[in-house]
VEXDREN-2710 file (C-alpha; in Angstrom, 1 decimal):
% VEXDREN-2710
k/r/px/py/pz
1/UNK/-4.2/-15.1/2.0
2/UNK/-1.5/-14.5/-0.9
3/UNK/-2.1/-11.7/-2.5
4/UNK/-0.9/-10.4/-6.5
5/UNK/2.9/-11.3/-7.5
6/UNK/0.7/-13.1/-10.5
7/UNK/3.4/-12.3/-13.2
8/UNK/6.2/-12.7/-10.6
9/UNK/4.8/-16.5/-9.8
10/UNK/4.5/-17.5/-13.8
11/UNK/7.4/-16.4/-14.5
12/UNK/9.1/-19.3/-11.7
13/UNK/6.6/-21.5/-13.3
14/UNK/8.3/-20.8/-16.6
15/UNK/11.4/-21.3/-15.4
16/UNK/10.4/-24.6/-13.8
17/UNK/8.6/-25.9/-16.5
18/UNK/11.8/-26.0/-18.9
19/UNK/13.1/-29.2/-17.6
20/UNK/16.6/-28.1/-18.2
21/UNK/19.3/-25.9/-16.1
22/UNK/17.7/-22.6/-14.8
23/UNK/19.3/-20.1/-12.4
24/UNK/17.4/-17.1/-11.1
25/UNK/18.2/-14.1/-9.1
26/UNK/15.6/-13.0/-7.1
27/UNK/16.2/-9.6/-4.9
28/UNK/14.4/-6.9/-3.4
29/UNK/14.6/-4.4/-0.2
30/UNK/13.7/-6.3/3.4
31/UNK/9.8/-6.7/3.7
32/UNK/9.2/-6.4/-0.1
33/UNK/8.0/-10.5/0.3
34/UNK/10.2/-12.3/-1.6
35/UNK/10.2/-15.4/0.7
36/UNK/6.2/-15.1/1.1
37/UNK/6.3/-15.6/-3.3
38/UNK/8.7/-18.5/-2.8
39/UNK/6.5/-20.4/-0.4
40/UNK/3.7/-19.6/-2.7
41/UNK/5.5/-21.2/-5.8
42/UNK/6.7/-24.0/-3.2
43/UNK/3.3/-25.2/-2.7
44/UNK/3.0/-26.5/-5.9
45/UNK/6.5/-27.9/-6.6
46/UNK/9.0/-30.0/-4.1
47/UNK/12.1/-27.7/-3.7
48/UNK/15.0/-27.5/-1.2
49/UNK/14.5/-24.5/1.0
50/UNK/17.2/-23.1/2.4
51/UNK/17.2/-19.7/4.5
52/UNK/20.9/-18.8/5.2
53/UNK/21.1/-16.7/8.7
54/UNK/23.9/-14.0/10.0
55/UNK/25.9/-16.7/12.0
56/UNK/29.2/-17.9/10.7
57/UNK/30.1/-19.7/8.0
58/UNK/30.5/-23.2/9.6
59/UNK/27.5/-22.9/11.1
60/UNK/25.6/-22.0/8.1
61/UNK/27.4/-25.1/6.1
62/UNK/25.9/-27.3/8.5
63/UNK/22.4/-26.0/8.6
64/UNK/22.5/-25.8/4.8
65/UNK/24.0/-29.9/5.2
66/UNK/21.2/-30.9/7.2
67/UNK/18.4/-29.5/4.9
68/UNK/20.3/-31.2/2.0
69/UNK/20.2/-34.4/3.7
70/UNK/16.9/-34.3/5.4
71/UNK/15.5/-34.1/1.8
72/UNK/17.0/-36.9/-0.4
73/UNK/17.5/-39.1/2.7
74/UNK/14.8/-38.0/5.6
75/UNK/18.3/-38.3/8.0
76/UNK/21.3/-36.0/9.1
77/UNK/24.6/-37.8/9.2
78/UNK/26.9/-34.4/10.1
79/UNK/28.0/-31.7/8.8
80/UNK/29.9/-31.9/5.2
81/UNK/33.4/-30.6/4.9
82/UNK/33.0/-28.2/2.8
83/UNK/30.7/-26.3/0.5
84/UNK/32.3/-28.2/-2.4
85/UNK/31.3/-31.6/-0.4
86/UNK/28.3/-30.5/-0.1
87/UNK/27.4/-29.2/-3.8
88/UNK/29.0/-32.2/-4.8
89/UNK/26.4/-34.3/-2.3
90/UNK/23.8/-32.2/-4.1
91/UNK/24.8/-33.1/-7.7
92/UNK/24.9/-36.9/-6.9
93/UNK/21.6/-36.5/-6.0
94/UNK/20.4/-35.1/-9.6
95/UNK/18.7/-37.7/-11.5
96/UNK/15.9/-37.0/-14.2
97/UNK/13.3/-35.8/-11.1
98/UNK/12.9/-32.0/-11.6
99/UNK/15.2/-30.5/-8.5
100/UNK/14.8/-27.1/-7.0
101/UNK/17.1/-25.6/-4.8
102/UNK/16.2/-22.5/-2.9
103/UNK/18.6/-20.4/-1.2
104/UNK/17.0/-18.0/0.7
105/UNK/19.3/-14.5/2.2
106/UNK/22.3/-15.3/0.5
107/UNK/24.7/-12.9/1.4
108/UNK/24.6/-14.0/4.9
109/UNK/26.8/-16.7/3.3
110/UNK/28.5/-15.2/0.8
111/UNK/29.3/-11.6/3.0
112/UNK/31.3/-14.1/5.6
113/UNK/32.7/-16.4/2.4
114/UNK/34.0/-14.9/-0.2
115/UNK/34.8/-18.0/-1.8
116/UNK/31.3/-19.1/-2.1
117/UNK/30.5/-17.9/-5.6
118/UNK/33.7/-18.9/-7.1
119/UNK/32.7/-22.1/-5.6
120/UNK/28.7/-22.0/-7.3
121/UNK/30.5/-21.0/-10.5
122/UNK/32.6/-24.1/-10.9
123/UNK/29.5/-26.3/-9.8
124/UNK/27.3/-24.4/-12.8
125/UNK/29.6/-24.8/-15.1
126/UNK/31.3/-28.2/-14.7
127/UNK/28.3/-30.2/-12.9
128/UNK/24.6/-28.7/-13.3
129/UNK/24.5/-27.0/-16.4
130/UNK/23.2/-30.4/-18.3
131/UNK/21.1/-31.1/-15.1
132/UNK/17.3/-30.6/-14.3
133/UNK/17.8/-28.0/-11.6
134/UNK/16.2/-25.0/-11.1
135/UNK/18.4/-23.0/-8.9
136/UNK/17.0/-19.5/-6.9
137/UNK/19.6/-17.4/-5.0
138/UNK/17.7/-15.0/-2.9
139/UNK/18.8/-11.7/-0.9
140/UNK/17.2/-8.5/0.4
141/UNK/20.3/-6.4/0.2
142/UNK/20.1/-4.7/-3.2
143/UNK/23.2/-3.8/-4.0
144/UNK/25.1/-6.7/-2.9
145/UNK/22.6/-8.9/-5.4
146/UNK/23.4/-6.1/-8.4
147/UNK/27.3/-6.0/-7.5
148/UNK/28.5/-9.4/-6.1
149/UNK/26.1/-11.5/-7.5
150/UNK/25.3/-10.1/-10.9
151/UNK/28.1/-7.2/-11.4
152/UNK/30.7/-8.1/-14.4
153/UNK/33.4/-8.6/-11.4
154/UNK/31.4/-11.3/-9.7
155/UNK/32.6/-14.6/-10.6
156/UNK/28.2/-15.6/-11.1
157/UNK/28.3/-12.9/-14.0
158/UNK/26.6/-14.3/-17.1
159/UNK/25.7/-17.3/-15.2
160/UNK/21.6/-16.3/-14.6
161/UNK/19.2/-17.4/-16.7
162/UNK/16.9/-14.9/-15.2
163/UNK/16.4/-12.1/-12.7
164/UNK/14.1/-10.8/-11.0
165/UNK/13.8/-7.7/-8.4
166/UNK/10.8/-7.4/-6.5
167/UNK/9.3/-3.6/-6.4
168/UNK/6.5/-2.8/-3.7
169/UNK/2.6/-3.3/-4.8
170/UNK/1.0/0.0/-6.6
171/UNK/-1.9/1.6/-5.3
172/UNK/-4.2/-0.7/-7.3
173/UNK/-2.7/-3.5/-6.2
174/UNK/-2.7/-2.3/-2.8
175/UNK/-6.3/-2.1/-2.3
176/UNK/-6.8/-5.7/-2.6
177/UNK/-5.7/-6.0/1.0
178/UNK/-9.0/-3.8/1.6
179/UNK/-12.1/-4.7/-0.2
180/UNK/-14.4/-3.6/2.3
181/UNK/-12.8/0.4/2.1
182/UNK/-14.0/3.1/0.2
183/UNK/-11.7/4.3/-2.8
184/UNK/-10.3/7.3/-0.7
185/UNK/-9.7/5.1/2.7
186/UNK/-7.4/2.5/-0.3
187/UNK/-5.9/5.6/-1.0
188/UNK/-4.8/6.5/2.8
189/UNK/-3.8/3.0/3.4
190/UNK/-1.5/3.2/0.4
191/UNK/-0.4/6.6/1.7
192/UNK/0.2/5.3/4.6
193/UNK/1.5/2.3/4.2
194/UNK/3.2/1.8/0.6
195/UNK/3.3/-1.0/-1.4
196/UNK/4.6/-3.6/1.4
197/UNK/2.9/-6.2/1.6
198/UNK/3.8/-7.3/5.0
199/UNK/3.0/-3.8/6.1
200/UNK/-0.6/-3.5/4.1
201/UNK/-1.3/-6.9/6.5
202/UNK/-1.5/-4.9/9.8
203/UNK/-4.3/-2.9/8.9
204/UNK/-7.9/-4.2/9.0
205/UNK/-10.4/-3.2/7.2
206/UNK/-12.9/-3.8/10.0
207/UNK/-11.6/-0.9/11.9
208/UNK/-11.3/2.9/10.8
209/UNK/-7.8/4.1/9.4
210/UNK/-7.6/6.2/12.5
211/UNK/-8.1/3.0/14.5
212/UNK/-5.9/1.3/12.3
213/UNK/-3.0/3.9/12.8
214/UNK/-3.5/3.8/16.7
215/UNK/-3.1/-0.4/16.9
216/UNK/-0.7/-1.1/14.2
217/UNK/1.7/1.8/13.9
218/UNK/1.5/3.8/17.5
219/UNK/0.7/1.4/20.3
220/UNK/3.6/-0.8/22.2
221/UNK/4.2/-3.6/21.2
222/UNK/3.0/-3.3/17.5
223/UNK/4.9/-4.5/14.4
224/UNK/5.1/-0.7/12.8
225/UNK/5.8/1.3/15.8
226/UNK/9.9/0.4/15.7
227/UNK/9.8/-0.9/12.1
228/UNK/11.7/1.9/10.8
229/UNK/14.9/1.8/13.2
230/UNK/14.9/-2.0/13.7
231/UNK/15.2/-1.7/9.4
232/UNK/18.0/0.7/9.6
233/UNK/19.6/-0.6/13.0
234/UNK/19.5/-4.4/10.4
235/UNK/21.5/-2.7/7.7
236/UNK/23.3/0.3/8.9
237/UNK/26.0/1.1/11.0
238/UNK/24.9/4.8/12.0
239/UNK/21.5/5.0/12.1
240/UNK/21.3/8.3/14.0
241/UNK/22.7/10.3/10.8
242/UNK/20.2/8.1/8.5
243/UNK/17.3/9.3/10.9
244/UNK/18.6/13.0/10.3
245/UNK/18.4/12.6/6.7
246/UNK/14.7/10.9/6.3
247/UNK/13.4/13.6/8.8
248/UNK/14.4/16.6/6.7
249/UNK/13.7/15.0/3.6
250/UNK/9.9/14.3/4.9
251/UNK/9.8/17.7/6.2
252/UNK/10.4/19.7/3.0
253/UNK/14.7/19.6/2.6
254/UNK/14.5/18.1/-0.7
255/UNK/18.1/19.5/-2.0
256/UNK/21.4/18.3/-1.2
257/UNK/22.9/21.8/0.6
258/UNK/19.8/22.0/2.5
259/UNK/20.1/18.9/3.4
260/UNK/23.3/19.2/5.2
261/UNK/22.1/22.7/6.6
262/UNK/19.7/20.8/8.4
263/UNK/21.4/18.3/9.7
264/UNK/24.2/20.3/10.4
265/UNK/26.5/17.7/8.1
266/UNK/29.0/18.0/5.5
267/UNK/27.5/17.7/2.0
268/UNK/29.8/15.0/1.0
269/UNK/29.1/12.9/3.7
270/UNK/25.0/13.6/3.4
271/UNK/26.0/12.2/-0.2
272/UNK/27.6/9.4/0.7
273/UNK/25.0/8.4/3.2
274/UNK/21.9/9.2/0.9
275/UNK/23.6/7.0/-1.9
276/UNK/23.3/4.1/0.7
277/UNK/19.8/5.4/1.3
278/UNK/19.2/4.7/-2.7
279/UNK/21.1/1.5/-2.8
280/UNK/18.0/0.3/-0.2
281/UNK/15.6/1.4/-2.0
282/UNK/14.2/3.7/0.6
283/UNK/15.3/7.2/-0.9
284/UNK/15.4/8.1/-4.6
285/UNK/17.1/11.2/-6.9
286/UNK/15.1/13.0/-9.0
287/UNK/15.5/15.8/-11.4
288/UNK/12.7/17.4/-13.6
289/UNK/11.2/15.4/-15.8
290/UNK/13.4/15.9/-19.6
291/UNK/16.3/17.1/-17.7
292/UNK/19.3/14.9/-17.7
293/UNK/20.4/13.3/-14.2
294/UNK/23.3/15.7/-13.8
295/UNK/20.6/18.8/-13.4
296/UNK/21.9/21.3/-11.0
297/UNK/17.8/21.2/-9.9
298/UNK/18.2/17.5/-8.2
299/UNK/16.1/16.9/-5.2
300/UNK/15.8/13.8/-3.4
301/UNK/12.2/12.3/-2.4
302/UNK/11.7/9.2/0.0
303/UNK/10.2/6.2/-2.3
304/UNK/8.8/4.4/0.7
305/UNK/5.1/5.6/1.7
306/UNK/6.0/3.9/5.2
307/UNK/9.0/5.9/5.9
308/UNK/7.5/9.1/4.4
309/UNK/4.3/8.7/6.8
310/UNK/6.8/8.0/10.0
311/UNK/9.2/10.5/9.3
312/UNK/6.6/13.1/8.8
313/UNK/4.1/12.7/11.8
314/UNK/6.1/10.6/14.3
315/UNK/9.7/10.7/14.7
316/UNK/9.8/14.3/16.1
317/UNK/6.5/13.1/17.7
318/UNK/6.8/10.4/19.9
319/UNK/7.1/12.0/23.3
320/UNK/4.0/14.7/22.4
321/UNK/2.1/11.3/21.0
322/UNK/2.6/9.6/24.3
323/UNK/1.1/12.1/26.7
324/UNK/-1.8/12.3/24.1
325/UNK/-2.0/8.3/24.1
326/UNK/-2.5/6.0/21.2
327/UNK/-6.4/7.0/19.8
328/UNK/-6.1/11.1/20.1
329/UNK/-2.5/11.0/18.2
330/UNK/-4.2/8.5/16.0
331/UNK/-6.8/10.9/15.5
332/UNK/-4.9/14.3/15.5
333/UNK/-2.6/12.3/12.3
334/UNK/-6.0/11.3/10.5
335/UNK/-6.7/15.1/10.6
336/UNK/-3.9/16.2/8.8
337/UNK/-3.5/13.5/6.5
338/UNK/-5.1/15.8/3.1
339/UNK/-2.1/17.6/4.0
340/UNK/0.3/14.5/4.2
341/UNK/-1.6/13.0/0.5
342/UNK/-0.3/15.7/-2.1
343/UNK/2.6/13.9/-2.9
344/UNK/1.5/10.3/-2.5
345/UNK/-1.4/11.5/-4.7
346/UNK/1.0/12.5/-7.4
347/UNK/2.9/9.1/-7.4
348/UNK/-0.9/7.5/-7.6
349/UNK/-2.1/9.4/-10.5
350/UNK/1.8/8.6/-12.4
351/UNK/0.9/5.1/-11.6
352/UNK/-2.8/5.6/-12.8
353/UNK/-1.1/6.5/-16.6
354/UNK/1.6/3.7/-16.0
355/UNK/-1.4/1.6/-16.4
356/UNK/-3.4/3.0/-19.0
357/UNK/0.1/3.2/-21.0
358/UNK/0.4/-0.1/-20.7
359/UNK/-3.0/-0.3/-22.3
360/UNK/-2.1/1.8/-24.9
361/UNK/-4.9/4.3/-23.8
362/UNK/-2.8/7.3/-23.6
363/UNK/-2.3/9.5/-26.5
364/UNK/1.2/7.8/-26.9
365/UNK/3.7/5.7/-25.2
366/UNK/5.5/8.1/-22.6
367/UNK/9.2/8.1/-23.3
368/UNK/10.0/10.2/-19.6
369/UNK/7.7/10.7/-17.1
370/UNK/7.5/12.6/-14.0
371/UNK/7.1/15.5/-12.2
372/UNK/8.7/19.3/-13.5
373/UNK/9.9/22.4/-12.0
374/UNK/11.9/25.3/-12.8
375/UNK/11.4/29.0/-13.3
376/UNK/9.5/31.3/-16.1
377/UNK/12.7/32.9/-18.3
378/UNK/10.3/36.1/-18.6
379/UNK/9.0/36.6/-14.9
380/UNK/11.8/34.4/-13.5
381/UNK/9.1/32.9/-10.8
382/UNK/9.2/29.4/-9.9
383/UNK/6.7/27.0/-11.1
384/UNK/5.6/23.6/-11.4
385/UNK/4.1/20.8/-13.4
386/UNK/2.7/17.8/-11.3
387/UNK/3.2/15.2/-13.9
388/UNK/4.9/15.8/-17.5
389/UNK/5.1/13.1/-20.3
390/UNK/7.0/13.1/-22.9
391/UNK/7.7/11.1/-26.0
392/UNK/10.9/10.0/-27.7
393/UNK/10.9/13.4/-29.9
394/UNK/9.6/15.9/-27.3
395/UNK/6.8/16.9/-29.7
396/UNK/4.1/15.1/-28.0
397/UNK/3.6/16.0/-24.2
398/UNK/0.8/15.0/-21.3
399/UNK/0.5/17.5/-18.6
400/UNK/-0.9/16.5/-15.4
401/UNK/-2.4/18.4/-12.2
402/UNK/-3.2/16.4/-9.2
403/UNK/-5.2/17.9/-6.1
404/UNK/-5.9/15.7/-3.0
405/UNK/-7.9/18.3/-1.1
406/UNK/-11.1/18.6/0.1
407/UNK/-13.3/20.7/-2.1
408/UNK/-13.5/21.0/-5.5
409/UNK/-11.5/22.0/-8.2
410/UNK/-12.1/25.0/-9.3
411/UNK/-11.5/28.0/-12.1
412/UNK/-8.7/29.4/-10.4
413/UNK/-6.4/26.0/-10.3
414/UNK/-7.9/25.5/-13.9
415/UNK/-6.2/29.0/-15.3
416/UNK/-3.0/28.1/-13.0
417/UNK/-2.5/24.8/-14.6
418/UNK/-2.6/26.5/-18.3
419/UNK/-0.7/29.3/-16.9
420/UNK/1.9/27.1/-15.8
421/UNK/1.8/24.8/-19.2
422/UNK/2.7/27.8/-21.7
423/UNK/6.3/27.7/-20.2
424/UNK/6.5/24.5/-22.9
425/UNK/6.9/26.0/-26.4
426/UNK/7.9/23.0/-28.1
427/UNK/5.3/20.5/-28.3
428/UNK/3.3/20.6/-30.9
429/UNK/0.8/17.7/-29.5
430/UNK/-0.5/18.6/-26.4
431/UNK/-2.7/16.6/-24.0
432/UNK/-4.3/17.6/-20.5
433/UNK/-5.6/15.8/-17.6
434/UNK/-6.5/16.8/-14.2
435/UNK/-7.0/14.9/-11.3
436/UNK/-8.9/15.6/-8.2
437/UNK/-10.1/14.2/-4.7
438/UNK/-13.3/15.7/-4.6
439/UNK/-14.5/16.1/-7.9
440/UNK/-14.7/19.3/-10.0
441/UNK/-16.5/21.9/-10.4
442/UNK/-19.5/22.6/-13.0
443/UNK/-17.9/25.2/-14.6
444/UNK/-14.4/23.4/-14.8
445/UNK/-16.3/20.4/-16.3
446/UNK/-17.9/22.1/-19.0
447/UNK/-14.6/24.1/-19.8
448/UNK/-12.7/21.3/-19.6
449/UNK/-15.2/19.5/-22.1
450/UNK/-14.2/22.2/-24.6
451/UNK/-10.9/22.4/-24.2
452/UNK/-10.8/18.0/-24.2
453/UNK/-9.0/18.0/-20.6
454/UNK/-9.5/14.7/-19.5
455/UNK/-11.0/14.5/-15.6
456/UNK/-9.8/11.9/-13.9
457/UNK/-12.0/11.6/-9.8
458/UNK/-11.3/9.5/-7.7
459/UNK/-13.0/6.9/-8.2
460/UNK/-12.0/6.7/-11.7
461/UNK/-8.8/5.6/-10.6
462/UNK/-10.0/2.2/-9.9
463/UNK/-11.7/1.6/-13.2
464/UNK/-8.4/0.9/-14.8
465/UNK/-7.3/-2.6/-14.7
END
């Protein structure tokens, strides 16, 4: 069953329905389902599908040939010359019939022909741009679509009538693939999983997450267990120094120098290599929230729930996982998952007033939003705020606590959080809201009343549309 992409799927609609010259770009990290949505849309329109592979150019001329022909005349008469011959073939073929032309992965083409998008921008310009065709060029590496396809140097630049890059489902979203779960088991498969839709498939809701994690992600055999290196070993040359990097990020290495300490690198190659990480998709900089990007306090986090969960309880794992066997490792992660949850919770509850800002149900329109650290100027001591919002003056700000854990919250993390709010002088509008797991306390609700804190549980978090 297809699942979401609803504003992703009118918007091809749109773009169909103009019955004049439309070119989208349509990119997003492997997995993310970009050719699942074009099927979808395909079911409803007649389109040319074409899914370019890494093989060489000739050979990808002639597979592209044959789906050319096999469409307008149900036959295969050879390979065409050229790519000109064969856009050329393609253009003959444009009468008043609404065409679309799909081309599925294509920098497998254009990594191997550099010529190929001089070649589409003569074609655009000179042949299609008074025809009925709706052209989609498709590719899962990121930065190749931003740079080569769409960058001011690429000879496509200006050409696009549209663009769109697929992002990963949020937890909301996610829990569609699980309507027979309780709230918190949507909020463990999110943790667990991400936003992947092809990764949110694996798991049942028939079976227990801790079943779930012993099938889908530990046992031979299973789509997860390799996922990780078969993604890297896909796109990267050294994956050994990329494993060294996810593994200390996941286990608390946040910061560039410690980083390298770690993984006993130089700090401008752990740079170079986590700016690849970034171009994927799979690893992100952040620096506290109203601080600009060049803050000496940058830390980098890894965006993928999939990779954060593997990096964390299996790749140092795997030999002590076998001699437990699939269901006690299963089980041994499920007990340490509240642990695991504190950040993913976080990125729930900023995704939680995403949607209600959307809404217009916050107190205003956050310009910044994220989470904030730094130290006390009196006492020096390190602090935090989970989430901070700010608007476009820094008069108005939301401050956020989120607790995944598995009692309530109390008095004691009530003072903390105000404690740790009066480092903010400046805003003159202040809003509060706490989020928590397991509910909160009587005397926390009634202060809270008082005070107009705002408490979000757990199962509030699904109310929101």
């Amino acid at each position: 069953m297809f699942i979401g992409r609803e504003r992703e799927l009118a918007l091809l609609e749109t773009l169909h329905a103009s019955n004049k010259f439309e070119y989208l770009v349509l990119y997003g990290r492997r997995r993310i389902g970009k050719t699942s949505l074009l099927k979808e849309f395909s079911k409803e329109h007649p389109v040319i599908f074409y899914s370019a592979q890494a093989k060489n150019d000739s050979l990808n001329l002639a597979d592209f040939s044959k789906t050319l022909q096999m469409h307008f005349s149900n036959s295969f008469f050879g390979a065409f010359a050229d790519w000109e011959a064969s856009l050329d073939y393609l253009t003959s073929q444009l009468s008043g019939k609404r065409i679309t032309l799909i081309i599925d992965e294509f920098p497998f083409i254009a990594e191997v022909n550099q010529s190929i998008k001089s070649i589409l921008q003569h074609t655009i310009d000179h042949s299609w741009k008074e025809k009925n065709l709706f052209l989609i060029l498709c590719g899962s590496s990121v930065s190749f679509m931003e740079n080569e396809v769409m960058g001011a140097k690429s000879p496509l630049y200006g050409r696009a009538t549209g663009n769109l890059e697929l992002i990963g489902f949020d937890y909301k979203e996610s829990s569609s693939f699980f309507p027979k779960y309780t709230n918190e088991e949507k909020l463990l498969s999110y943790g667990i999983l991400g936003g992947i839709p092809c990764y949110l498939e694996t798991f049942s809701d028939e079976s227990t997450i801790e079943r779930n994690i012993s099938k889908n992600i530990l046992r031979v055999g299973s789509f997860l267990k390799d996922e990780t290196q078969n993604l890297l070993k896909m796109e990267l040359r050294e994956p050994s120094v990329y494993n060294s990097i996810f593994e200390a990020i996941a286990t608390g290495s946040s910061r560039l120098n410690d980083i390298a300490q770690k993984i006993h690198e130089e700090q401008t190659k752990c740079s170079k290599y986590i700016k690849t990480l970034k171009d994927m998709k799979l690893v992100d900089k952040v620096t506290p929230c109203g601080e600009k990007d060049s803050s000496k306090k940058t830390i980098y986090q890894i965006t993928d729930n999939f990779f954060l969960f593997w990096y964390h309880f299996i790749f140092a794992n795997k030999s002590y996982y076998e001699l437990l066997g699939d269901d006690e490792a299963a089980q041994e992660i499920h007990d340490n998952l509240s642990d695991y949850m504190g950040h993913v919770f976080e990125k729930i509850c900023t995704q939680y007033l995403i949607r209600l800002a959307k809404q217009r149900r916050l107190p205003f329109v956050p310009h910044t939003m994220g989470r904030w650290w730094g130290s006390k100027p009196k006492t020096r001591k390190e602090d935090d705020i989970d989430i901070l919002a700010l608007d476009t003056s820094g008069q108005s700000a939301i401050f956020c606590e989120c607790k995944y854990r598995n009692k309530m919250f109390g008095m004691d993390q009530y003072k903390d959080f105000f404690n740790a709010t009066a480092i903010f002088t400046e805003p003159v509008n202040r809003f509060y809201y706490l989020f928590s797991k397991s509910d909160f306390t009587q005397e926390v609700k009634a202060l809270a009343q008082q005070d107009g804190v705002k408490l979000v549980g757990l199962d509030d978090l699904f109310l929101v549309d």
